[in-house]
N, CA, C and O atoms as a GROMACS GRO file, in nm:
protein
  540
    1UNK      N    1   0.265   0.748  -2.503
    1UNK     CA    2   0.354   0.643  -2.550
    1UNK      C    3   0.454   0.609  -2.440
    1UNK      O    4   0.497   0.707  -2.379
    2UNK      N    5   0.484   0.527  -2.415
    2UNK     CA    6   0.600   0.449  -2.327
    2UNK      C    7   0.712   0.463  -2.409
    2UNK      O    8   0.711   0.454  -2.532
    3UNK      N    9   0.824   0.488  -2.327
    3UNK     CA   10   0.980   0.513  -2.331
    3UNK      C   11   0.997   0.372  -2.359
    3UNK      O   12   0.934   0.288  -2.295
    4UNK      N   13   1.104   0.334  -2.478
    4UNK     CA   14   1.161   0.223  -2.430
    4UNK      C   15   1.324   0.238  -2.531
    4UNK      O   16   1.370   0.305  -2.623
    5UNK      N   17   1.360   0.128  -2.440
    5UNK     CA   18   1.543   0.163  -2.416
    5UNK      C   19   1.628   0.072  -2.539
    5UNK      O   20   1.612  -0.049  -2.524
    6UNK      N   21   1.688   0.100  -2.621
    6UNK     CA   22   1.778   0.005  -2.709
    6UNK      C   23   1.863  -0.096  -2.583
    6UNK      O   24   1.897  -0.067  -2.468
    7UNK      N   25   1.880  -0.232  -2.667
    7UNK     CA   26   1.986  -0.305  -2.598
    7UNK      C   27   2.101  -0.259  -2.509
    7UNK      O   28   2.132  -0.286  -2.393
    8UNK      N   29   2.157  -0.176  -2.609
    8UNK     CA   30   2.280  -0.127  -2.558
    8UNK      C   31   2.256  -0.015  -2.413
    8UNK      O   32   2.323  -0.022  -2.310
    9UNK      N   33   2.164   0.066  -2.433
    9UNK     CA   34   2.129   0.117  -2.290
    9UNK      C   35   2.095   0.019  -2.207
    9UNK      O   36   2.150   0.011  -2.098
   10UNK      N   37   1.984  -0.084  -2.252
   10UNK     CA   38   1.981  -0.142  -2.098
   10UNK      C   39   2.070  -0.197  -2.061
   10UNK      O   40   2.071  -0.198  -1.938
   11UNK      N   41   2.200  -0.276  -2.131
   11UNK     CA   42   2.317  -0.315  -2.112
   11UNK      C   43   2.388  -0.213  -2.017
   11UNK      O   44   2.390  -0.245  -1.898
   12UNK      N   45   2.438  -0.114  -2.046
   12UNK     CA   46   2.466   0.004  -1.991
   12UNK      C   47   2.422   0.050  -1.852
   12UNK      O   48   2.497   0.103  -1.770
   13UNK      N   49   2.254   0.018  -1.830
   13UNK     CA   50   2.190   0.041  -1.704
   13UNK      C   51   2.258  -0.047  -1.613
   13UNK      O   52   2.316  -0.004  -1.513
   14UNK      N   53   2.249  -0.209  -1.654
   14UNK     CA   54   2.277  -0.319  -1.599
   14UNK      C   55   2.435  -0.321  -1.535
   14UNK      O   56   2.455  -0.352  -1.418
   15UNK      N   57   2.549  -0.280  -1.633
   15UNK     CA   58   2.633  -0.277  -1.587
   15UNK      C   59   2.629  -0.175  -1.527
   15UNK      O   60   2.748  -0.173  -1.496
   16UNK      N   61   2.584  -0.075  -1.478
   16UNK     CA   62   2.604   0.051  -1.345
   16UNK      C   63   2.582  -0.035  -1.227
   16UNK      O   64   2.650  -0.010  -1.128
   17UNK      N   65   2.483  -0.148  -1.222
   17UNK     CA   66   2.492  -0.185  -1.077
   17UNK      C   67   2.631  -0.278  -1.055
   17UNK      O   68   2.674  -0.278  -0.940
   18UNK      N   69   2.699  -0.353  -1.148
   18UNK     CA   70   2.797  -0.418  -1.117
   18UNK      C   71   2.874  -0.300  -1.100
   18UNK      O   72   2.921  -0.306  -0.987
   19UNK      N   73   2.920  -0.166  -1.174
   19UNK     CA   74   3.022  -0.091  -1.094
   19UNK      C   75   2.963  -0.036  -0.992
   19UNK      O   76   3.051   0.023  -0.929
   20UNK      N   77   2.830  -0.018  -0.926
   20UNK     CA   78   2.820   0.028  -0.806
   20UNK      C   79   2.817  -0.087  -0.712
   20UNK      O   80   2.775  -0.057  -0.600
   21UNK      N   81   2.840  -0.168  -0.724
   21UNK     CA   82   2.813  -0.326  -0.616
   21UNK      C   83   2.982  -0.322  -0.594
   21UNK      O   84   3.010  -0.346  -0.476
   22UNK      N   85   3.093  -0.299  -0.673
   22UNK     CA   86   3.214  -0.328  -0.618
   22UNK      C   87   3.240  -0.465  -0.625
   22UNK      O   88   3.167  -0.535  -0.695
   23UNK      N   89   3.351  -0.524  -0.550
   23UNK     CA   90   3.371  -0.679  -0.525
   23UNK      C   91   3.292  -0.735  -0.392
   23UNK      O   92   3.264  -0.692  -0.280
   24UNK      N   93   3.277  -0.834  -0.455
   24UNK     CA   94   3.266  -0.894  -0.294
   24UNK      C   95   3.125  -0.836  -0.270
   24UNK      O   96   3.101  -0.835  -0.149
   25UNK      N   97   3.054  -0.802  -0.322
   25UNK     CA   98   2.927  -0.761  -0.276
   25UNK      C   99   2.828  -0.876  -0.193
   25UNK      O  100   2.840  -0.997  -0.216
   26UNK      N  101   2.733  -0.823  -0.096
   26UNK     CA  102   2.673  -0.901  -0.039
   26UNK      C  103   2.500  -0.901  -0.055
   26UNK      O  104   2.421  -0.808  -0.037
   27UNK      N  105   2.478  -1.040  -0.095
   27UNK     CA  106   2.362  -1.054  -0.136
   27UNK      C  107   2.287  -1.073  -0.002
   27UNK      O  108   2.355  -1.160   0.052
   28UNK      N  109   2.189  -1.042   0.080
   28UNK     CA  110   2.109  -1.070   0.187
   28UNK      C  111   1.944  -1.063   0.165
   28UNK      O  112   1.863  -1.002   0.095
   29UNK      N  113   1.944  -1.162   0.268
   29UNK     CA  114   1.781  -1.232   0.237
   29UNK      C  115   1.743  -1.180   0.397
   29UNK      O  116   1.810  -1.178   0.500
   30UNK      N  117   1.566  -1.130   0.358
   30UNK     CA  118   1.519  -1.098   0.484
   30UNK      C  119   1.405  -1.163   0.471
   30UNK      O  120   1.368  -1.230   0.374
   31UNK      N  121   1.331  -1.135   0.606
   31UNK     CA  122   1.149  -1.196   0.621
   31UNK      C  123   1.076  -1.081   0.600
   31UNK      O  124   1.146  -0.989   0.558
   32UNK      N  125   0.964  -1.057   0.614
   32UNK     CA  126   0.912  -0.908   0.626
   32UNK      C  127   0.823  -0.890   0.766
   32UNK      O  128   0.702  -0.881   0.785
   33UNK      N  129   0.911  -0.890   0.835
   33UNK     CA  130   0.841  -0.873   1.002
   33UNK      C  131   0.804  -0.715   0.957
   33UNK      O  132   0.878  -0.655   0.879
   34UNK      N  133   0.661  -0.643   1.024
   34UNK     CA  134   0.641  -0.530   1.002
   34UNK      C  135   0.645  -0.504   0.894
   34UNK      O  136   0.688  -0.389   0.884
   35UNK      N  137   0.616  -0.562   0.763
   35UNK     CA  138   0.626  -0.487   0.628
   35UNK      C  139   0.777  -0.494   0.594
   35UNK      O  140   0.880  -0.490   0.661
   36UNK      N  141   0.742  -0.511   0.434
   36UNK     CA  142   0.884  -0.499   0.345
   36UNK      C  143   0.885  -0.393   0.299
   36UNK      O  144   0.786  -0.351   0.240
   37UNK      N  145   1.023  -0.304   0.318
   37UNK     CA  146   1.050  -0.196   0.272
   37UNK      C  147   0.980  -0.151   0.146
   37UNK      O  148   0.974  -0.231   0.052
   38UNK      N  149   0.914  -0.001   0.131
   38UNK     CA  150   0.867   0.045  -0.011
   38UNK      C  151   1.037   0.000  -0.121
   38UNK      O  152   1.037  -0.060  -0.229
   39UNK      N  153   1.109   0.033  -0.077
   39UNK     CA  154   1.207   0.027  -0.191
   39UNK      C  155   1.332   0.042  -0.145
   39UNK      O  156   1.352   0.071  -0.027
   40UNK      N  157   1.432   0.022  -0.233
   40UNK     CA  158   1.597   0.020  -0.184
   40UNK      C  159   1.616   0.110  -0.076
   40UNK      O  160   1.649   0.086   0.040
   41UNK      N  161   1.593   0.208  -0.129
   41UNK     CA  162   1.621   0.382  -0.014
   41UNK      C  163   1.520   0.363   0.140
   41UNK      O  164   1.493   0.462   0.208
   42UNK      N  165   1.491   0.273   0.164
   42UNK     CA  166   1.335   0.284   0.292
   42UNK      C  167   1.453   0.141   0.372
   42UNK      O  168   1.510   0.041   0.327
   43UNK      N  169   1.442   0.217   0.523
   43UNK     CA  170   1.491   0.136   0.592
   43UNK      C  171   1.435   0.020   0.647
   43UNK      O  172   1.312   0.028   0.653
   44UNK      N  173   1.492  -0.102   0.695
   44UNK     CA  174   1.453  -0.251   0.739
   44UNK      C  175   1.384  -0.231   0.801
   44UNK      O  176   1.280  -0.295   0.786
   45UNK      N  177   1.388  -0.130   0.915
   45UNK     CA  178   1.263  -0.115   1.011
   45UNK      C  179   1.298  -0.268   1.092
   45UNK      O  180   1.411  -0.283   1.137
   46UNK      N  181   1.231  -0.341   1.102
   46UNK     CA  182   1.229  -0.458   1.217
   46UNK      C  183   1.232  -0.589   1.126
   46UNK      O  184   1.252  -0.697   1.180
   47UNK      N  185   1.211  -0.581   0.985
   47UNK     CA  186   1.271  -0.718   0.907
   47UNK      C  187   1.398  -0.778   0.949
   47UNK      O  188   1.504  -0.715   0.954
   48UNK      N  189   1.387  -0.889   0.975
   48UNK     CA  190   1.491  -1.002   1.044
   48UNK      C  191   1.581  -1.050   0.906
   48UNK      O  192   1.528  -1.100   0.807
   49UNK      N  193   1.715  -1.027   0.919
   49UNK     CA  194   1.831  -1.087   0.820
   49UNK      C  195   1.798  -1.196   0.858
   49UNK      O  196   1.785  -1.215   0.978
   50UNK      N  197   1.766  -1.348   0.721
   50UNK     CA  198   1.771  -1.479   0.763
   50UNK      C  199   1.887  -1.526   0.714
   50UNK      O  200   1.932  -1.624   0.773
   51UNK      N  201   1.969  -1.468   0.589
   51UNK     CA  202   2.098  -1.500   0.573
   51UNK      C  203   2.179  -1.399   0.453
   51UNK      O  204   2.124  -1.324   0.373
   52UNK      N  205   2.317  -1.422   0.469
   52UNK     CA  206   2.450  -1.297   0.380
   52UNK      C  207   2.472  -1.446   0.323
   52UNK      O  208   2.481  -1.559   0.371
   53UNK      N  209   2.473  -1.400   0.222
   53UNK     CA  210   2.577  -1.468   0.061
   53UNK      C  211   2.680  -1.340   0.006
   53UNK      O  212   2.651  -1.221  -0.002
   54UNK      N  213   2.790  -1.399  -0.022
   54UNK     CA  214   2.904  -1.300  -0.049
   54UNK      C  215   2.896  -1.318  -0.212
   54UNK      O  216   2.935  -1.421  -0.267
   55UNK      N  217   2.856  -1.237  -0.262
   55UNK     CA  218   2.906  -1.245  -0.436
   55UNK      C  219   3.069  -1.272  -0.531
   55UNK      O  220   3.190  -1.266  -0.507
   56UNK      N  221   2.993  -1.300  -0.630
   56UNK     CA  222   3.210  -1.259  -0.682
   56UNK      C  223   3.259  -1.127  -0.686
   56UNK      O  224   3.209  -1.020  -0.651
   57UNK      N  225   3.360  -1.156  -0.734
   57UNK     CA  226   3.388  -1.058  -0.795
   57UNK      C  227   3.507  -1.046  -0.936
   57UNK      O  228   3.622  -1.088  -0.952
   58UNK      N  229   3.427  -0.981  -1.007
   58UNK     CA  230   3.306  -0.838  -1.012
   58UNK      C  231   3.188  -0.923  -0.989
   58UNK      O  232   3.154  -1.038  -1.017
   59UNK      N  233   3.130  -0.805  -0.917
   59UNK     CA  234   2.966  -0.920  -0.940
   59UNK      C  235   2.877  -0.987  -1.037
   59UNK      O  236   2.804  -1.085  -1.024
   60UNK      N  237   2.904  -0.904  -1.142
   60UNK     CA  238   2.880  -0.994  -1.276
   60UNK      C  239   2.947  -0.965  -1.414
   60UNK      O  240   2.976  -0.848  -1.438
   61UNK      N  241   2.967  -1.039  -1.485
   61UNK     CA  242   3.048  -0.990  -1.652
   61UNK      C  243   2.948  -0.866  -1.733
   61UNK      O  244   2.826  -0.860  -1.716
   62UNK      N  245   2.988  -0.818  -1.778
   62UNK     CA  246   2.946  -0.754  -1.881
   62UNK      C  247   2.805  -0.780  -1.931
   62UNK      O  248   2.786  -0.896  -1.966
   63UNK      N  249   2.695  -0.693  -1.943
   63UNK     CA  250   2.559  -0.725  -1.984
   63UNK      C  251   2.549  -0.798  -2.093
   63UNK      O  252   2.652  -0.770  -2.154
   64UNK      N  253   2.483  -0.880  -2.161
   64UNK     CA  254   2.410  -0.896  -2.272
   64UNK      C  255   2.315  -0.889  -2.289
   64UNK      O  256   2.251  -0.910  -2.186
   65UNK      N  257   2.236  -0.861  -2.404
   65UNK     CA  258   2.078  -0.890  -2.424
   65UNK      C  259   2.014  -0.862  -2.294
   65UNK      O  260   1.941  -0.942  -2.235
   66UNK      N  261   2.062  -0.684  -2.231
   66UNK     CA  262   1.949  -0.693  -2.132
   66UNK      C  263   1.918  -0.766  -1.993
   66UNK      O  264   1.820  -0.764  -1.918
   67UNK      N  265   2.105  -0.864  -1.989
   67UNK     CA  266   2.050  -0.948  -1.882
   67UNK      C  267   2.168  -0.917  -1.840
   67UNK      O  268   2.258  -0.888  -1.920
   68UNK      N  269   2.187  -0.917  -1.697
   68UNK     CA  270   2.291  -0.927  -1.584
   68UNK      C  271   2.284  -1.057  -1.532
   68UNK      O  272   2.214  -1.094  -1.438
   69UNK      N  273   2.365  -1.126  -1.602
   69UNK     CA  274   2.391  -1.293  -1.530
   69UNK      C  275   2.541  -1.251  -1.372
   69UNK      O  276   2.652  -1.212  -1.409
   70UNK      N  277   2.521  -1.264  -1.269
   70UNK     CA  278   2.578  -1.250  -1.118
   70UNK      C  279   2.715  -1.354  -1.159
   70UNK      O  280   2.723  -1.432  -1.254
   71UNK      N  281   2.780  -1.336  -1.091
   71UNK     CA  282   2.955  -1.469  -1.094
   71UNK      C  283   2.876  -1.532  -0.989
   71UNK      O  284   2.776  -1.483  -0.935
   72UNK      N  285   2.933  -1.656  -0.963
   72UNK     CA  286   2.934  -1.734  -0.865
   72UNK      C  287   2.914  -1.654  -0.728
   72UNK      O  288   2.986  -1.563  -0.688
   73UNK      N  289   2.787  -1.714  -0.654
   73UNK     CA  290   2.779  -1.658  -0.506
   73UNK      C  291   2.771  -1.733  -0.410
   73UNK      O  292   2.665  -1.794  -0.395
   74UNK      N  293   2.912  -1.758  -0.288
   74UNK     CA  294   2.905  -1.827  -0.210
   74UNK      C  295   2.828  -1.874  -0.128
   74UNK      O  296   2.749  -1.782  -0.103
   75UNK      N  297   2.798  -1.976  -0.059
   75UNK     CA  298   2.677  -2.019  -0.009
   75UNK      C  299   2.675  -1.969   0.106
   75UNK      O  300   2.786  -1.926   0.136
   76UNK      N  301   2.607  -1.957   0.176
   76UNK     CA  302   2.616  -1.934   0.383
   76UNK      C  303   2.536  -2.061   0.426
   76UNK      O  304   2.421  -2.097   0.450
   77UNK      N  305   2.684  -2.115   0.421
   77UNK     CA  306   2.670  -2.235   0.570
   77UNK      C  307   2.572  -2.239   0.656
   77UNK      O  308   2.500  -2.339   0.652
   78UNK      N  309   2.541  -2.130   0.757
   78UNK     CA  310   2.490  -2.126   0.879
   78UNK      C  311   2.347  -2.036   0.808
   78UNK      O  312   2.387  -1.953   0.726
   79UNK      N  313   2.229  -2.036   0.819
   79UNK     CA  314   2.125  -1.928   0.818
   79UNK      C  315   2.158  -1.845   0.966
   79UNK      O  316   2.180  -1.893   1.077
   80UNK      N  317   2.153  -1.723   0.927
   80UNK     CA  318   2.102  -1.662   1.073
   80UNK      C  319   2.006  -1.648   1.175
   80UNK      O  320   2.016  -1.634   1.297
   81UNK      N  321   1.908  -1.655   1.094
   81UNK     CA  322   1.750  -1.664   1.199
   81UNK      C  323   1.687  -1.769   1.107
   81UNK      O  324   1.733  -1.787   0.994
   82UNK      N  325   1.584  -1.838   1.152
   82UNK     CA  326   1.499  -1.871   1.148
   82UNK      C  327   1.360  -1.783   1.052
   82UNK      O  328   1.342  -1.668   1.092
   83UNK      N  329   1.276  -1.824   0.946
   83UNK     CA  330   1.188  -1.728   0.883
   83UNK      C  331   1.163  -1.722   0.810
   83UNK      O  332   1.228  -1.821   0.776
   84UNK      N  333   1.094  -1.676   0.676
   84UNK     CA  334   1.036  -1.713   0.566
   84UNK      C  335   1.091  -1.564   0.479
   84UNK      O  336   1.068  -1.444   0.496
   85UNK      N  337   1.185  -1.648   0.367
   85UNK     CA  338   1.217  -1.527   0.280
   85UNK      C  339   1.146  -1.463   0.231
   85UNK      O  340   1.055  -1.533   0.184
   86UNK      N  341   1.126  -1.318   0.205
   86UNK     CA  342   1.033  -1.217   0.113
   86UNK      C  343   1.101  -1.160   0.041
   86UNK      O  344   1.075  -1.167  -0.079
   87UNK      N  345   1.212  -1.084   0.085
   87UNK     CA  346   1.293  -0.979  -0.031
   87UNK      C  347   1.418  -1.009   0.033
   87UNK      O  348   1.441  -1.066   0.140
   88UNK      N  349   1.514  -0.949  -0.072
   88UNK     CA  350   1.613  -0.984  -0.087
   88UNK      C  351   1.696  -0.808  -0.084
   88UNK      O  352   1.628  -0.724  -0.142
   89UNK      N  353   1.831  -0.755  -0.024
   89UNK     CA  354   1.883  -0.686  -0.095
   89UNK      C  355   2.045  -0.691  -0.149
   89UNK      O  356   2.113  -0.786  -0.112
   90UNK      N  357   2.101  -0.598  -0.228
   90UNK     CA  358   2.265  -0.634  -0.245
   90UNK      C  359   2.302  -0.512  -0.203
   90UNK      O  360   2.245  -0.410  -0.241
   91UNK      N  361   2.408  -0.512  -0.115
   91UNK     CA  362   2.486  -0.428  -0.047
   91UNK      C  363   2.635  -0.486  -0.122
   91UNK      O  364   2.673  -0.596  -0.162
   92UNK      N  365   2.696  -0.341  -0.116
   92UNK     CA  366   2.837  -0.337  -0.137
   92UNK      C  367   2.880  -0.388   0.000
   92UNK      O  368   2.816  -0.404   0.104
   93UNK      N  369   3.006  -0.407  -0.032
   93UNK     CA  370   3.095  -0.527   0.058
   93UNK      C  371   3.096  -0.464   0.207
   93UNK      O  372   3.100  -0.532   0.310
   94UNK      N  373   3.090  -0.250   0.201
   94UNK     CA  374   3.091  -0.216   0.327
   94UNK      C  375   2.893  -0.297   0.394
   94UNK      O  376   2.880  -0.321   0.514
   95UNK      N  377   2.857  -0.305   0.364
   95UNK     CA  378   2.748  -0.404   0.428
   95UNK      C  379   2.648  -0.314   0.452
   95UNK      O  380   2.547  -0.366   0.500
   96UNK      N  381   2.642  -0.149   0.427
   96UNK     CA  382   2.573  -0.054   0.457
   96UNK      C  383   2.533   0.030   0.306
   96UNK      O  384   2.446   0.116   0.319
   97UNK      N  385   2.567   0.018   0.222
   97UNK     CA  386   2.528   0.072   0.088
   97UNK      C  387   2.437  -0.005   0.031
   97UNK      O  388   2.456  -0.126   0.048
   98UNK      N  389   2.357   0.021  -0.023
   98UNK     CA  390   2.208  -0.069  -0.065
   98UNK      C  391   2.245  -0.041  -0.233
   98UNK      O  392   2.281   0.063  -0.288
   99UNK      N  393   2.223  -0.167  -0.284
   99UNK     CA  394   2.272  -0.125  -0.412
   99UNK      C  395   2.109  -0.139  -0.527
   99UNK      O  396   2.070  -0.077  -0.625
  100UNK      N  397   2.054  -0.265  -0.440
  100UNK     CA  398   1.930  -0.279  -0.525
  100UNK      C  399   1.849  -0.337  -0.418
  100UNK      O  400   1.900  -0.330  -0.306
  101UNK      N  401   1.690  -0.413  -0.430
  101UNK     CA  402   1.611  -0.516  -0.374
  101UNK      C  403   1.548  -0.514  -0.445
  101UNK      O  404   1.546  -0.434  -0.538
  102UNK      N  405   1.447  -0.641  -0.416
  102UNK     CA  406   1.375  -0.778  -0.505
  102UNK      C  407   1.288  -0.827  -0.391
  102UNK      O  408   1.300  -0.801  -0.271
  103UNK      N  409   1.179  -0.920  -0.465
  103UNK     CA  410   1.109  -1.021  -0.377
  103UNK      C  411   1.208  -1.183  -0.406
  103UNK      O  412   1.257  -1.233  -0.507
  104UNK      N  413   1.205  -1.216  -0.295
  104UNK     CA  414   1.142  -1.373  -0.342
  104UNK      C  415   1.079  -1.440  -0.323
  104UNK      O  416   1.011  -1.439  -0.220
  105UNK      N  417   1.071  -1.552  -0.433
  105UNK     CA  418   0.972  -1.666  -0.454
  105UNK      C  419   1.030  -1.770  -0.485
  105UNK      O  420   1.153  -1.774  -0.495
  106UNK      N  421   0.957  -1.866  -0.505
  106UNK     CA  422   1.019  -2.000  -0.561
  106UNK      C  423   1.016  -2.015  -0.734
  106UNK      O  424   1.089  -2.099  -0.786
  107UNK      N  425   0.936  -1.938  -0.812
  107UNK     CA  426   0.953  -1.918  -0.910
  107UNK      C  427   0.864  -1.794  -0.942
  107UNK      O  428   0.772  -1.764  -0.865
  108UNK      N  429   0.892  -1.716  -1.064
  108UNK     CA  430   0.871  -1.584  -1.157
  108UNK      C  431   0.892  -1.444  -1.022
  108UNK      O  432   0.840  -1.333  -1.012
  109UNK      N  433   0.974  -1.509  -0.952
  109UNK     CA  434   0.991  -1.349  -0.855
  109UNK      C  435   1.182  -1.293  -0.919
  109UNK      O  436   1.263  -1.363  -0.980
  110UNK      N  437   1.191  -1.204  -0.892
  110UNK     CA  438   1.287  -1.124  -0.877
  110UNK      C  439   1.396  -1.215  -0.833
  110UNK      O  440   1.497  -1.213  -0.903
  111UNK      N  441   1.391  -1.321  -0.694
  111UNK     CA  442   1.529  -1.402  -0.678
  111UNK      C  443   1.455  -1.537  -0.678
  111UNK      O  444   1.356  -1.532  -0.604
  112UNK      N  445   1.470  -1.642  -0.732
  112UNK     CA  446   1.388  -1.737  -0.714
  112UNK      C  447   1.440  -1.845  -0.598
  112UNK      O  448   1.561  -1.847  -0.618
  113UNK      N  449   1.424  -1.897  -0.535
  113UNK     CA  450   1.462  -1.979  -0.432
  113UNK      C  451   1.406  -2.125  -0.404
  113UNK      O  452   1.284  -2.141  -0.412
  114UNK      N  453   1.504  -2.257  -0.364
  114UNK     CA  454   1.399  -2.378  -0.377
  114UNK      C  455   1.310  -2.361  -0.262
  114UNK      O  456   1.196  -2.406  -0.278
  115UNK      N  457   1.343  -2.287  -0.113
  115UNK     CA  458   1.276  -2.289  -0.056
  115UNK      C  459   1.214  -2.140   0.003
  115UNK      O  460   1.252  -2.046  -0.066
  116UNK      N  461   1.143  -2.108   0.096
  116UNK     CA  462   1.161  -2.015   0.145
  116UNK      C  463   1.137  -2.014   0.275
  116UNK      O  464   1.104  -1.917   0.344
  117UNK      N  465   1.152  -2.117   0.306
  117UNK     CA  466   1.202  -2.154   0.471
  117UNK      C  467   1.278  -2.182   0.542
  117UNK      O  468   1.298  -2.300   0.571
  118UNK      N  469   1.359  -2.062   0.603
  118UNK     CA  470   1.534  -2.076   0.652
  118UNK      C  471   1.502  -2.147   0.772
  118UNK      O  472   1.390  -2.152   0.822
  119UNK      N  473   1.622  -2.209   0.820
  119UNK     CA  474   1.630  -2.247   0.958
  119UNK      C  475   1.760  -2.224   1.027
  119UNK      O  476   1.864  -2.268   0.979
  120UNK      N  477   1.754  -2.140   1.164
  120UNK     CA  478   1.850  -2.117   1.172
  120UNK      C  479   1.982  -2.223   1.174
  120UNK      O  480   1.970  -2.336   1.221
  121UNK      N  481   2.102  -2.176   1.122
  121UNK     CA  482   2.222  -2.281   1.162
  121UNK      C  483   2.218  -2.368   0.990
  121UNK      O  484   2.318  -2.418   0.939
  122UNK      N  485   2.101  -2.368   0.936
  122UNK     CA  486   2.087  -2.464   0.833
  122UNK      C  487   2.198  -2.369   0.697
  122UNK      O  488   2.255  -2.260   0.704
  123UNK      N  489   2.190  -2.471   0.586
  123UNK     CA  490   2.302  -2.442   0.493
  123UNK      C  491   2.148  -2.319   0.386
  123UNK      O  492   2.026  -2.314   0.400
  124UNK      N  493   2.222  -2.263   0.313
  124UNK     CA  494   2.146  -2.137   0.190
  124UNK      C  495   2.238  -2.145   0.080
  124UNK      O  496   2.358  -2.140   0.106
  125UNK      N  497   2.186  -2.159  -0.072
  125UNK     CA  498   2.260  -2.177  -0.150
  125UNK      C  499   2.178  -2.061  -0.235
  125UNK      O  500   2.079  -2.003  -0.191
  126UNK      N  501   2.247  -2.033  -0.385
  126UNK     CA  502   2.171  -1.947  -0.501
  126UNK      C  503   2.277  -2.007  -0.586
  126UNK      O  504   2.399  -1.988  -0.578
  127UNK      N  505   2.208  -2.086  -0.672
  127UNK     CA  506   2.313  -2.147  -0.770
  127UNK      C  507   2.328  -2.037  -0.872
  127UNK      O  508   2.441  -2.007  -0.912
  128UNK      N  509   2.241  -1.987  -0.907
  128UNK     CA  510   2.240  -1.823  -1.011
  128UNK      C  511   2.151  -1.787  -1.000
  128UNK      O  512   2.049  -1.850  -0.970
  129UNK      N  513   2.169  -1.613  -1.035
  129UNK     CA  514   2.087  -1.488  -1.050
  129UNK      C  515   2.134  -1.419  -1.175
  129UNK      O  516   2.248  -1.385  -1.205
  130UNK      N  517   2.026  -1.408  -1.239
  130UNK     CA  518   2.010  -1.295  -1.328
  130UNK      C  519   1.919  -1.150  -1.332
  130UNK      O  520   1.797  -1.162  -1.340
  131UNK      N  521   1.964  -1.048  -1.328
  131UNK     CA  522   1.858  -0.926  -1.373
  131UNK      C  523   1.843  -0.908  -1.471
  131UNK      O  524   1.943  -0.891  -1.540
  132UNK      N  525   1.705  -0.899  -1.536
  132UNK     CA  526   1.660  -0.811  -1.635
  132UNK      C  527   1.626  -0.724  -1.661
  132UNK      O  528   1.511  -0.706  -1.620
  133UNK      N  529   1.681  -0.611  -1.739
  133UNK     CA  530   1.624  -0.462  -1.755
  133UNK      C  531   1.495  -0.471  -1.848
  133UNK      O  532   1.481  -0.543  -1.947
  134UNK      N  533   1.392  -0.367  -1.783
  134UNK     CA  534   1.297  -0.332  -1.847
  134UNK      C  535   1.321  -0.211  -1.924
  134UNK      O  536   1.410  -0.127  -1.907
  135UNK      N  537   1.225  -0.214  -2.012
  135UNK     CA  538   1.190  -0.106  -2.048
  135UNK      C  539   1.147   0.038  -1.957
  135UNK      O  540   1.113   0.140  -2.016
   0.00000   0.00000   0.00000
């Protein structure tokens, strides 16, 4: 049988990453030069940052229903490199704590995006993000 979690726990799960994200957390988008990391804990290895978005803060209100809706996340003006988004991670504000990662896509991925073709110098927006806890 499969485990599965009442509301209120996954609520509970959800808000641990807003108190481990802090303020000001930073959302960053990479390519997957050499492979995308197995998971949060596995280092970049040679994946190219294409751009930092600064989160709110707190990074998001209070769970509901399982979902972590993010505050407002500032845009980055400038892309940094040039490259095609794959995953995504959120670092606390020191820029070195990994708090989670995701793929993206343009739709049903983890961060959805209109495009996934940065250019350097060009503008990056995320009008919203939500997480959902699973079971």
């Amino acid at each position: 049988m499969t485990v599965t979690y009442s509301t209120a726990v996954k609520n509970a799960k959800l808000d641990a990453i807003t108190a481990q994200a802090g303020n000001a957390a930073l959302l960053r988008i990479y390519d997957a030069t050499g492979g995308k990391p197995a998971n949060a804990n596995a280092s970049i290895g040679s994946c190219v940052k294409l751009a930092e978005l600064v989160c709110g803060s707190p990074l998001a209100p209070a769970a509901s229903g399982g979902v972590l809706t993010l505050n407002a996340i500032a845009n980055d003006a400038s892309a940094d490199a040039s490259g095609t988004a794959a995953f995504f991670r959120i670092y606390k504000a020191d820029g070195t704590t990994v708090i989670c990662q995701g793929d993206c896509g343009t739709s049903g991925s983890d961060l959805n995006l209109n495009t996934l073709s940065f250019t350097v110098g060009g503008p990056v927006a995320d009008s919203s993000f939500t997480i959902t806890a699973g079971n």
